[in-house]
Residue frames as qw, qx, qy, qz and C-alpha x, y, z in Angstrom:
[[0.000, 0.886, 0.464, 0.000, 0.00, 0.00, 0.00],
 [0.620, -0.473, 0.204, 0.592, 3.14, 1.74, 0.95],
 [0.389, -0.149, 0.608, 0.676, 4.29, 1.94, -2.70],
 [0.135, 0.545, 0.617, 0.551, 1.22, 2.94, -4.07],
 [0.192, -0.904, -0.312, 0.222, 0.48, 6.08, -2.46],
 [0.391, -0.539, 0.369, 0.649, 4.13, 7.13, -3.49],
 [0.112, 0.071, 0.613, 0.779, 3.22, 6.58, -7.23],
 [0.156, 0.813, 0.411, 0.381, -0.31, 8.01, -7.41],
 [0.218, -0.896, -0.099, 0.373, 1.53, 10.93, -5.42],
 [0.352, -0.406, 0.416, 0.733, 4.03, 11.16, -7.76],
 [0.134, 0.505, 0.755, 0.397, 1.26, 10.88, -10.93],
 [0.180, -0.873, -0.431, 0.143, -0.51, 13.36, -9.21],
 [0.190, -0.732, 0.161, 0.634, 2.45, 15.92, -9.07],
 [0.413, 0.061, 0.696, 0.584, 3.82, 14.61, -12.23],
 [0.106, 0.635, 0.765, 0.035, 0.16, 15.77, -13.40],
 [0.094, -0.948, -0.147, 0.266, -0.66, 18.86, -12.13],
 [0.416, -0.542, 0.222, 0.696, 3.03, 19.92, -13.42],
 [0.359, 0.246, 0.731, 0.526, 2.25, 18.97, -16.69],
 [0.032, 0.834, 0.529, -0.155, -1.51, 21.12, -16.19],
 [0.284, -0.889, -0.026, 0.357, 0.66, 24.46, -15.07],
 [0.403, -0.187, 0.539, 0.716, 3.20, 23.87, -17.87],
 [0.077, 0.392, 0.588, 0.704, 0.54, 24.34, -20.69],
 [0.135, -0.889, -0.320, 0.300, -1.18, 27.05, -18.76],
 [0.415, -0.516, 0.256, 0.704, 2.60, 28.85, -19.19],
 [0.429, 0.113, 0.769, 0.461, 2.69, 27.81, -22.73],
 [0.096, 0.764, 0.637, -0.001, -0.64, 29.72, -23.28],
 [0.114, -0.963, -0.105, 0.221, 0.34, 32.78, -21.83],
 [0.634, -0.331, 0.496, 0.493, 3.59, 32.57, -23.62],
 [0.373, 0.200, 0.621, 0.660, 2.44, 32.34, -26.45],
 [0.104, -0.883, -0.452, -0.068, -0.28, 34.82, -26.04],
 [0.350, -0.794, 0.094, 0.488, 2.74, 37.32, -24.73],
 [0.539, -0.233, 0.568, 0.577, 4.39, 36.40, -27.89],
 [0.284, 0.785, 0.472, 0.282, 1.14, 37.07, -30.40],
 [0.101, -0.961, -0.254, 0.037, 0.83, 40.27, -28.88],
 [0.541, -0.549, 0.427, 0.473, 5.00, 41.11, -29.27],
 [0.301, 0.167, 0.673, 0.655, 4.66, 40.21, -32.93],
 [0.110, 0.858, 0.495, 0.086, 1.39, 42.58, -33.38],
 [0.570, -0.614, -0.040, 0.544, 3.55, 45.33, -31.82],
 [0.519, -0.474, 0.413, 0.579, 6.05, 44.87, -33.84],
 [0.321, 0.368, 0.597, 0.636, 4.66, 44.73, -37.19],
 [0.010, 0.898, 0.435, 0.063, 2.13, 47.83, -36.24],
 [0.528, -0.504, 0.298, 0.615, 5.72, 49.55, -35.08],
 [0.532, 0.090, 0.610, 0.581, 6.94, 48.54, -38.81],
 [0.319, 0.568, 0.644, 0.400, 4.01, 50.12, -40.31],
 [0.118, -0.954, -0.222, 0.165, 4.26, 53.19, -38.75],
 [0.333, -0.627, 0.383, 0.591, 7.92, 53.42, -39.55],
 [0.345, 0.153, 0.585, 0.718, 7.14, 52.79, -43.04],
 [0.049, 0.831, 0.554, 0.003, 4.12, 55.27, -43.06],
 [0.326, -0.867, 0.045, 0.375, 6.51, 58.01, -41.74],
 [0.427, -0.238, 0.592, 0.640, 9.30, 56.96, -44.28],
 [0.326, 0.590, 0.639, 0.370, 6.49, 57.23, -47.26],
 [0.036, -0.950, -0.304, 0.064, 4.85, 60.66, -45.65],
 [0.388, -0.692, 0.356, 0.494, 8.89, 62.12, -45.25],
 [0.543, 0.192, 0.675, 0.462, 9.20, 61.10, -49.14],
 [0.166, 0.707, 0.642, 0.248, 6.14, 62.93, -50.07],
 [0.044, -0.985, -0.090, 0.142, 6.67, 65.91, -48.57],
 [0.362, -0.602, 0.317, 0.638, 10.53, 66.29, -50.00],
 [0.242, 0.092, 0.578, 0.774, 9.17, 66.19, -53.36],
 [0.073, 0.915, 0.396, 0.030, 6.32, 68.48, -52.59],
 [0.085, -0.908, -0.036, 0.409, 8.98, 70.90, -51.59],
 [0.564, -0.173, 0.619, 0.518, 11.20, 70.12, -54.44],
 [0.332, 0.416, 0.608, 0.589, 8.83, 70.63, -56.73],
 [0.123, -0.917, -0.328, 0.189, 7.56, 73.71, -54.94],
 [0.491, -0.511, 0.342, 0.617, 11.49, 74.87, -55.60],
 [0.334, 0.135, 0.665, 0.654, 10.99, 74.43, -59.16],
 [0.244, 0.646, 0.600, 0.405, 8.18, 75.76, -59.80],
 [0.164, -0.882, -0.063, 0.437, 9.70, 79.13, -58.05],
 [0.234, -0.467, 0.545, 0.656, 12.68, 79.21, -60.39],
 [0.414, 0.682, -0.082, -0.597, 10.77, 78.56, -62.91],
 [0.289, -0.349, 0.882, 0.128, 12.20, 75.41, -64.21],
 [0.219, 0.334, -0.803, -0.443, 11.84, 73.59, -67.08],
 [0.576, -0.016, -0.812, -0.090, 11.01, 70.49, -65.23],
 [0.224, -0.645, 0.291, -0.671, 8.99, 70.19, -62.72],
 [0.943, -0.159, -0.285, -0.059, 9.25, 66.64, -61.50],
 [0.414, -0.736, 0.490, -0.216, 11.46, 65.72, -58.54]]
């Protein structure tokens, strides 16, 4: 009887670790979704900013030209 109380107590822990491990796992990965969402919404804002900082050196560019009077007015 001895010997079986030791292994369903060890089943039992064995268990429950197993439970509390893929709880972790969960929230892990759930810490991780939300880390990659971040990161790509991050991304897009740095490319939004990199597009909008584009746009507006060939607004003034071509604002330049079309003071001087230039030929061309593409940038």
């Amino acid at each position: 009887m001895n010997n079986f109380v030791k292994s369903t107590s060890i089943l039992a822990a064995i268990l429950a670790s197993l439970t509390l491990s893929a709880c972790g796992e969960s929230n892990a990965e759930d810490a991780g979704e939300k880390i990659d969402s971040a990161m790509e919404s991050a991304g897009d804002k740095i490319e939004d900013a990199a597009t909008d900082a584009g746009n507006a050196v060939e607004d003034a560019c071509e604002e330049v030209k079309e003071g001087v009077n230039a030929k061309d007015q593409d940038c």
